[in-house]
N, C-alpha and C positions, 0 to 999 in steps of 0.2 A: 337265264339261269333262275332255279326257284330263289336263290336267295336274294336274288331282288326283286322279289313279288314283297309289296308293301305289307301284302295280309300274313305272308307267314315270315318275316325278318322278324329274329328275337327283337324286343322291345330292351334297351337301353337301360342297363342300372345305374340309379342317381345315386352317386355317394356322395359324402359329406367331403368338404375341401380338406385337401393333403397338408397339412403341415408344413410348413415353411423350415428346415431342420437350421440352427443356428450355428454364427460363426464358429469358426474354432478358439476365436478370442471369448463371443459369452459362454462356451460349453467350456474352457477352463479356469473360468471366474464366477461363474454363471452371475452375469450380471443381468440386471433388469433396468432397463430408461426410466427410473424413476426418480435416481437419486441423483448426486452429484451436480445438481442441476444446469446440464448440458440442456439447457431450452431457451426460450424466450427469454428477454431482457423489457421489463417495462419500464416506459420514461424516467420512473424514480429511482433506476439501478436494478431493480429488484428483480431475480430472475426464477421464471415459476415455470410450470411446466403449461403449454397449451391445452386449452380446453378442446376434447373431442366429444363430436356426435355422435351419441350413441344408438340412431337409430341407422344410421347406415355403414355400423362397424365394423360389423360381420355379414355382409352382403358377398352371397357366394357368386364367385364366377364360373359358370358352367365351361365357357369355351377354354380357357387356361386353366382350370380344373385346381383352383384353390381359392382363398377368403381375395374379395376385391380389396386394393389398397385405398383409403380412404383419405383424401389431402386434407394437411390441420389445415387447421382456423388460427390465423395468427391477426391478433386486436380485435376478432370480431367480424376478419373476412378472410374471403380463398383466398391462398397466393394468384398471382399471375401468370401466365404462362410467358415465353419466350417473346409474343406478338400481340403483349400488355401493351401502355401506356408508351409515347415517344418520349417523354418525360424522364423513362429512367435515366439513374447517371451513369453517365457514358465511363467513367473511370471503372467502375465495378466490369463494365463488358470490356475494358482494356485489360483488368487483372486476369480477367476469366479467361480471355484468351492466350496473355500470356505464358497463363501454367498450362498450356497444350491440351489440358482437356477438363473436362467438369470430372465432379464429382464422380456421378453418374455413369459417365464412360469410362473412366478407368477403373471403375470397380466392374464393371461388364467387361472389358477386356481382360481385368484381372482372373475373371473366371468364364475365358474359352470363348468371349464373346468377339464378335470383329468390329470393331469402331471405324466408321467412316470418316477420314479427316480430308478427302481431295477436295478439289474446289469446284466438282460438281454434286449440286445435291440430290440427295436419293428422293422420289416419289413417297409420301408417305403413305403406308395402305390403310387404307382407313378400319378391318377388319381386323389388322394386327394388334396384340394386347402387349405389352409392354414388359421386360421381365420384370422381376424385384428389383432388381438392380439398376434399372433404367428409369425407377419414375422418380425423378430430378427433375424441377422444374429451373429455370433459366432465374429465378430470382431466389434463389438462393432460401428456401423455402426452412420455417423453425420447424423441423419433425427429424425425430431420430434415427439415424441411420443403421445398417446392419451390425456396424462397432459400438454401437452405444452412447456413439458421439452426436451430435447436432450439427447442421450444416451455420453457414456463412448469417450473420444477424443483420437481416433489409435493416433493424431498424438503427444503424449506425447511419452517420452521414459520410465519413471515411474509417476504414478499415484500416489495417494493416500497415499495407504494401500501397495503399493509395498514393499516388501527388498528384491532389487537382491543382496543382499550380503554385507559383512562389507568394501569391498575393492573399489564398485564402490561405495556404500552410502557416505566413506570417501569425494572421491575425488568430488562428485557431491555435497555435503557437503560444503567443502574447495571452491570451485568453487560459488555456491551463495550466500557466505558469500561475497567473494572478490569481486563480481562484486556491491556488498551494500557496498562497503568500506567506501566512500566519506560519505553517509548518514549516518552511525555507530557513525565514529570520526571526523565528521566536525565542530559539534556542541560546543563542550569545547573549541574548536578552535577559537570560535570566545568569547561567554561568559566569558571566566576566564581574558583573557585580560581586559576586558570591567569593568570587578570588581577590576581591579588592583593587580589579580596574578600576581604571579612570573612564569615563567618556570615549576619549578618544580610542584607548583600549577596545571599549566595546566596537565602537565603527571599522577599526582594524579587521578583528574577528568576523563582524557580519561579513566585510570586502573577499577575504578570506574564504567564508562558506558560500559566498557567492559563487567563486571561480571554482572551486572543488566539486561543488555540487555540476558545476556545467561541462567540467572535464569527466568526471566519473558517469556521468547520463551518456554522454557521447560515447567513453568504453561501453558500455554495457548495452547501448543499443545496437553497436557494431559487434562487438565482440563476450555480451552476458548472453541473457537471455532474448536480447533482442523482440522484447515487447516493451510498448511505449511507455516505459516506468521512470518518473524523476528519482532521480539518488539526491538525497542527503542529508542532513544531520537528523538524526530518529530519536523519537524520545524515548526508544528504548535504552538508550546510551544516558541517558538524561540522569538518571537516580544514581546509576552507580558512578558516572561523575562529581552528583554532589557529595555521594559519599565519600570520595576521595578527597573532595577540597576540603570535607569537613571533619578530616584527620589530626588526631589529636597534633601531631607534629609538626602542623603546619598552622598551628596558632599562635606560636611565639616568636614566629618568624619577623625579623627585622630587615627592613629593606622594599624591595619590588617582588611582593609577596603573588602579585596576578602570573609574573614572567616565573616564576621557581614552579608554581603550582602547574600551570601550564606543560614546562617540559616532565613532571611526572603524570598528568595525564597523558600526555605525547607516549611515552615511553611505554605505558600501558594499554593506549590503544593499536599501537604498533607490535605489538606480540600478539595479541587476542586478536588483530588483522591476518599475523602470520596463519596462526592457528585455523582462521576461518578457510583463509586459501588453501590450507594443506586438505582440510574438511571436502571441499569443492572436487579441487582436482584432481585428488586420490582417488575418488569416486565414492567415498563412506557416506557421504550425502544422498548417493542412491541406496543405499540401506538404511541410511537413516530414514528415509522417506517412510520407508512401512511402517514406521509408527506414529509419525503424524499426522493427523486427521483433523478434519470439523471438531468434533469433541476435545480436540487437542486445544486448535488454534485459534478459536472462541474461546474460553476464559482467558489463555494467557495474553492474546492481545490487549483483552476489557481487563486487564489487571493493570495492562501499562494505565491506559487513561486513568482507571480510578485512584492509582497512588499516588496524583500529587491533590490529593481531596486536601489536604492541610496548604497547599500552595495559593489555590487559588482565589477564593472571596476572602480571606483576611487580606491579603493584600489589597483586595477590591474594597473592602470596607476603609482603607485610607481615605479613600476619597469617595464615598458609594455616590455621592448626586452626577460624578464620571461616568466611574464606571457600572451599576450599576444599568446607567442610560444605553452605552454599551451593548451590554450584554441583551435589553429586550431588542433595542436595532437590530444585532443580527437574526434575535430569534423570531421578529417580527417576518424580516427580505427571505430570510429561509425557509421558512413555515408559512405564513399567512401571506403571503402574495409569491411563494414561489412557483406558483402558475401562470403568471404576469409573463406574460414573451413583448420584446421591441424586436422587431424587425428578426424574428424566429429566434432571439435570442431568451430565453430566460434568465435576464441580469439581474435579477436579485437572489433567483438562486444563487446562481454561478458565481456572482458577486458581493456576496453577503459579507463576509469577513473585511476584504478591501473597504467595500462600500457604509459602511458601520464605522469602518477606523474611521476615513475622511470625516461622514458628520462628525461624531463626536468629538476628534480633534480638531475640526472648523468651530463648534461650540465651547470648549474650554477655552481657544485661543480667543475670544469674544468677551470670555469671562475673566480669564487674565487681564485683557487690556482694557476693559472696565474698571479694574479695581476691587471686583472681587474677595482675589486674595491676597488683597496690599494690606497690610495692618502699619502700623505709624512705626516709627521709629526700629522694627525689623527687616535682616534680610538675611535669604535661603545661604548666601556662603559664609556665615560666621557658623563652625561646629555648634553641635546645640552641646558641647558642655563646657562651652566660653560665654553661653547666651544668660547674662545677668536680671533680663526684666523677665517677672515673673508673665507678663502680658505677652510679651513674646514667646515663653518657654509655651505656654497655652496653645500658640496657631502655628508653632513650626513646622509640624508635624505637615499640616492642613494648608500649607504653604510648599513646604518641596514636594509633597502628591500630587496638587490638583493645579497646581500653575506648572503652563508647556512652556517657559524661557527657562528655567531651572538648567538644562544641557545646553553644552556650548558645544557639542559634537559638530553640527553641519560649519560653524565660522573658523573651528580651529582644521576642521579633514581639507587635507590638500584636494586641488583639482584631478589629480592624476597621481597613482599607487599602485605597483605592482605588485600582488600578493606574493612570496618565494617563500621558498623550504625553508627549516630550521629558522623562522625570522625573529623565533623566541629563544636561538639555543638551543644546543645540544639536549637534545632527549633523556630524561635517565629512568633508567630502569629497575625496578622493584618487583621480584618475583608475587608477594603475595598482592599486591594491587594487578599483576599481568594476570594471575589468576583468575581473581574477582573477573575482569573484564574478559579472558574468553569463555565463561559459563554463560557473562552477559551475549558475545558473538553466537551462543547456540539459541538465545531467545529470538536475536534478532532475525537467523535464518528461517526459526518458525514459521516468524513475523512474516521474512519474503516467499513463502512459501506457498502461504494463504493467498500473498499478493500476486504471484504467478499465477494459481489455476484461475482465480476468480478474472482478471483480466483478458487470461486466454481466450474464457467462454465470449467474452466481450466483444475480442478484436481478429481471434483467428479461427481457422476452421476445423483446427486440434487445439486440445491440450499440447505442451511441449513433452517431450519422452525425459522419463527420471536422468538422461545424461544431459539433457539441455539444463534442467532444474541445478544440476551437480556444477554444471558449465558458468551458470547466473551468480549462485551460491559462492562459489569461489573467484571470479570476476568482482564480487560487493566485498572480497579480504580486500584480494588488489588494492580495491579501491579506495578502504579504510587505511590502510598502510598509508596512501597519496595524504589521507586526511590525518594523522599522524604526524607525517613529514613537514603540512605546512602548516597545522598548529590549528585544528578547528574546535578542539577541545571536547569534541563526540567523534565517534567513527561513521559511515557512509554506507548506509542500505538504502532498499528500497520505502521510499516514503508508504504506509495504509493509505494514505487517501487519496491513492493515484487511481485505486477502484472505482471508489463514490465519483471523480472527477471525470474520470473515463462515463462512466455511465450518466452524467447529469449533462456534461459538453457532448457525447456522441460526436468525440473525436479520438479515433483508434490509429490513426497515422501516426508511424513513428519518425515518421518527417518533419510532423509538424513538432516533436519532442527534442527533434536534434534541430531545428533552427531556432527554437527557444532558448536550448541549452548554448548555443554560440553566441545570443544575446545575451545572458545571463553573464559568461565569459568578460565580456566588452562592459557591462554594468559593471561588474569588477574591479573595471579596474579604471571606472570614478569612483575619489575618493569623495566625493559630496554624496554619492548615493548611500553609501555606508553611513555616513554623518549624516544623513538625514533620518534614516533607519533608527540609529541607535538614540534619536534626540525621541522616537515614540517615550512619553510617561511610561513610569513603570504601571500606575493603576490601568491604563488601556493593556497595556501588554497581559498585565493579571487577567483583567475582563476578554481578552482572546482567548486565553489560554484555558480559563473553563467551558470556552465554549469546545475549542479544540482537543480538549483530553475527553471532551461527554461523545465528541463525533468519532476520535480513537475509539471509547470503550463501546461503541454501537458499532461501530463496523467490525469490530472483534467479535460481538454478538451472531452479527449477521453471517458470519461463514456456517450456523449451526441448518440454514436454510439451505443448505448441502445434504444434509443427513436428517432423519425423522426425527425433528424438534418436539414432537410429541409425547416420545416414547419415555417413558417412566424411566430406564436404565439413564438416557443420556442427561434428564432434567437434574437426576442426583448425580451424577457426574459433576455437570457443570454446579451446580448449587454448591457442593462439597469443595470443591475448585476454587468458584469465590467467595465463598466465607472463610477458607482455612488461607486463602490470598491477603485478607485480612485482617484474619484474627491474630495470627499466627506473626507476621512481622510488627504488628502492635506491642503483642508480648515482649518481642527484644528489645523491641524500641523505648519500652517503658520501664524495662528490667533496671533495677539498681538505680532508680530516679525518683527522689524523693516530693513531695509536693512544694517544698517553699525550697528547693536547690536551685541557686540562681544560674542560671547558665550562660554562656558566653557568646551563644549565640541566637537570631532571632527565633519565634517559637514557629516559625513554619521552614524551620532550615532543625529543629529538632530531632524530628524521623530520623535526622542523615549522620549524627554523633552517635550510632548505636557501638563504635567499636569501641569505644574508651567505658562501656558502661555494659556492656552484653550478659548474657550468663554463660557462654565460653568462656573462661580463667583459665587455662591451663598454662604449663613453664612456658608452651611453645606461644611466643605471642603472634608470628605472624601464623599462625593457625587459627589462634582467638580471631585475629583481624580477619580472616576470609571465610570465616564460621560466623560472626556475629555477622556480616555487610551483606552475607549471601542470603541467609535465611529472615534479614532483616528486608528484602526488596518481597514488594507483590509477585510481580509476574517470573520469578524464579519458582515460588512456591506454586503458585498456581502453574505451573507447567508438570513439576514434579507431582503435583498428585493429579492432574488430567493425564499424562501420559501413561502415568502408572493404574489407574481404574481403566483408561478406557483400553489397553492393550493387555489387562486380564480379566475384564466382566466380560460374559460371554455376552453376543450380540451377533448380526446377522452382519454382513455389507453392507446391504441396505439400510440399517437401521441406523450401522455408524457412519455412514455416508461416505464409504472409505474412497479416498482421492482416486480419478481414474484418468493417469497418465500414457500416453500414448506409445506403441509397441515400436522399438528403433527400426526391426525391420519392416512393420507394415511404416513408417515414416518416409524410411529412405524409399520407398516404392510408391510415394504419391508426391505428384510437382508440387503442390500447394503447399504442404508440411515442409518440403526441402526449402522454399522459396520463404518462407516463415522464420526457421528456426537455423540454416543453415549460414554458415561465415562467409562474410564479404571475402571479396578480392581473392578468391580462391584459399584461405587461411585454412577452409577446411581440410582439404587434399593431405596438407604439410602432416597435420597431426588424425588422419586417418586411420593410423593404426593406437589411437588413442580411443578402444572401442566404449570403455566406462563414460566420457564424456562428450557431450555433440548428440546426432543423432546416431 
């Protein structure tokens, strides 16, 4: 035939590659893989987007007649293929094959494609080009997929769904518990004082947060959100605690002032619990979601940390040759040698906080039994307003700070104490303090909100869908409620720094979170651990606790690497955010407080008397009371005006980094996502027709 004469067959028009047309999820969002940062995770947490070449980005392929795909560069090299190294861990190819198929395949199947699963294999043709949709490599490669999500992070050491076994889940276990130490038991630390415990009081409480914290982990891995998140006491609960103990009405109080205090915190956080759960499970928490964002959830976390700035170096200056010593140890193990690995571990990162306490508390106890802080004819249990030498009035001070015999917690706490409900008494209840506390439950959900995505990108291979978030959210009322009942004196979310810990240990297994948290349980309930806990100086506790409220207000910062930190709109946002965070509760706090008005209580417990002094007066007092205590907290105000700038200045998605949560029905249609976020023991089935919650 002439038309297969070479000299006269029209010659071939080259066109330009076809357009690849996008999901139907980015065409009605139109998102771009820019933002949210669904990418990479560097050793330090930090998670960026991978660097691409751009000299072979747009390399057109003739035979498949569109742009070649080009595989990222993840640290500086290609991913591997399926027929990499023997080295890989075998746990990861146990997971992969468990969810029946990769990535890869089930979105090729999802659109018309036929997946081979028999157990014989197909010849590969070496001329065949791959669709979109098939180029997944076997290790789980950082580049974003058709959803706009990122696949599976190589560079964790266990994920998820991992159990390499009971002996490494143990010690990876034991290991992200201790580097949460400070944020577990710092909290009783400062409140039972504050109520006019004794000692032993305080070791009670720690035992107490101990076992709550290990019951409510265990809920919420099985039954919240089911990412590897410690639950418990949050210092979000922290401020508007002390504001309650530091109620006018509860200073003339005679008797067992820590036990009365006590059940009306109980009572209050047990309503603001309720409230949270109805928040959850009604599903409002999936609408509420549209308004929280990056721009949101940076300032008001860095507001928690920054408002106890009066708390913590005056305390520290008690004894500054302590703690001042303290403070550069951790920030030496953390900083300057946190590249230091034993045996792949990085323990000074990881263990900076522990590791700080021990010296310096192996150092003061050196200096105590020295003599140090012996002065001649004084001692730390006569009141100082019984102490007649004026030589003694001089070092009492400098005597109960910096010598560690001072508590007699660990010789008086029995061997064994079962923490139970009500073990302070009936709860009572006070509308306008129940109030106060659940404006504080809508900080705290923020708080776990930020905690959710950020972890997600860490350990799974979705986001969780706004009904998992809804599911999480009101599983952490529950679980405040439990803390409530047994008297922990704060309510029960998800800790901030279960992020930075996740990404520093590169342990994502929520296995190894629930055999921690069933250790935790059993520490519990020695009562010498408790008493040993609560025997930490208060000057070390102060010297933690600025190190742990600077690492709050940075990770609250750090959610803004979601969204264009750059961009002139969100800088005034946030700027506007923390300075009126505050300016703004300064004002109340100083309102009506004269310079030489002696007050009755220490001046870094100040901030927290603003109800007896506010400039609310009106007849209604418990409206003064919940108008002065709300607008007197940081992270109340700074929410109120991030939410309110960043949900009406105009702004792109992009720009606001707005959270990108996973679709329930593209979820329920991929193994991985169901096997992620789905309920044990078939719990989900039951409540299936509960479509706002779950997936």
């Amino acid at each position: 035939m002439s038309s297969s004469d070479p000299k006269t067959r029209p010659k071939p028009v080259t066109r330009p590659p076809a357009p690849v047309p996008p999901s139907s999820w980015a065409k009605r969002t139109g998102f771009k893989p820019k933002f949210s940062g669904e990418t990479n995770a560097s050793d330090s947490g930090q998670i960026a987007l991978p660097p691409r070449s751009r000299e072979n980005e747009n390399q057109p392929d003739l035979e498949a007649g569109r742009a070649r795909p080009v595989p990222p560069v993840v640290n500086g090299e290609q991913p591997v293929s399926e027929k990499g190294p023997a080295e890989k861990d075998q746990s990861v190819k146990k997971r992969r094959e468990a969810d029946g198929t990769n990535k890869g395949s089930s979105a090729a199947a999802a659109n018309g494609h036929t997946v081979n699963n028999g157990a014989a294999p197909q010849p590969r043709q070496p001329t065949r080009r791959p669709s979109r949709n098939e180029d997944v490599v076997d290790v789980l490669p950082q580049n974003v997929d058709d959803e706009g999500f990122v696949g599976r992070h190589s560079h964790m050491k266990y994920e998820l769904r991992d159990t390499p076994g009971l002996v490494p889940i143990g010690l990876y276990g034991f290991q992200h518990y201790l580097s949460m130490l400070g944020s577990l038991i710092l909290i009783p630390l400062v409140i039972v004082p504050a109520m006019g415990g004794t000692y032993e009081d305080t070791a009670n409480v720690v035992s107490t947060v101990l076992f709550v914290s290990g019951v409510t982990t265990l809920l919420h891995s099985f039954f919240g959100s089911r990412l590897p998140l410690i639950q418990g006491s949050s210092f979000v609960f922290l401020a508007p605690a002390l504001a309650i103990i530091n109620s006018p009405e509860f200073r003339g109080l005679n008797g067992n002032n820590f036990k009365h205090i006590m059940k009306e915190l109980q009572g209050a956080i047990i309503i603001a619990s309720a409230f949270q759960a109805l928040l959850g499970y009604s599903g409002l928490m999936s609408l509420f979601l549209r308004l929280i964002n990056p721009v949101v959830v940076a300032p008001t976390v860095a507001a928690v940390g920054l408002s106890f700035y009066s708390y913590g170096f005056p305390q520290v200056g008690n004894c500054l040759e302590i703690g001042a010593v303290q403070i550069l140890l951790v920030i030496i193990f953390s900083l300057y040698l946190r590249k230091i690995s034993v045996l792949g571990h990085r323990i000074f990162l990881i263990y900076a906080v522990p590791l700080g306490l021990v010296i310096t508390w192996a150092a003061a106890f050196l200096l105590t039994e020295a003599g140090a802080y012996s002065y001649k004819g004084c001692d730390t249990n006569i009141p100082s307003s019984n102490i007649v030498s004026e030589h003694c009035r001089k070092h009492v001070s400098r005597m109960k700070h910096c010598r560690v015999d001072t508590s007699h917690a660990f010789k008086s706490s029995p061997w064994f104490r079962f923490p139970y409900p009500l073990q302070w008494g009936t709860p009572v209840f006070h509308w306008k303090m129940a109030i106060v506390m659940c404006v504080v439950s809508i900080i705290a959900s923020v708080d776990s909100v930020g905690s959710y995505h950020a972890s997600s990108l860490l350990v799974s291979s979705r986001p969780p869908t706004p009904g998992v978030v809804s599911r999480g959210i009101g599983l952490e009322g529950l679980s405040s409620i439990l803390a409530g009942l047994w008297g922990t004196g704060t309510g029960s979310t998800t800790l901030t720094e279960n992020v930075h810990t996740i990404a520093v240990t590169k342990m994502g297994s929520r296995r190894a979170v629930e055999l921690g948290a069933c250790v935790l349980i059993v520490l519990s309930l020695v009562g010498k651990v408790g008493g040993f806990i609560a025997s930490i100086p208060e000057v070390m506790v102060a010297a933690l606790l600025c190190f742990m409220w600077a690492m709050l207000a940075a990770l609250g910062l750090s959610n803004l690497r979601y969204s264009e930190a750059g961009s002139s709109r969100n800088i005034i946002i946030v700027g506007l955010s923390l300075f009126f965070s505050l300016s703004i509760p300064a004002y109340f706090q100083q309102y009506g407080i004269s310079p030489n008005s002696n007050l009755s209580v220490p001046s870094y417990f100040q901030p927290y008397i603003v109800t007896s002094h506010g400039p609310f007066r009106t007849k209604y007092e418990g409206v003064n009371y919940i108008m002065n205590t709300l607008l007197s907290l940081h992270m109340v105000i700074a929410f109120i005006v991030a939410v309110i700038l960043d949900n009406t200045v105009p702004g792109s998605r992009q720009e606001r980094g707005v959270y990108v949560w996973s679709e329930s029905e593209a979820a329920r249609r991929e193994p991985a996502v169901v096997k992620d976020y789905g309920l044990p023991f078939r719990v989900g089935r039951i409540f299936r027709w509960v479509k706002w919650v779950g997936l």
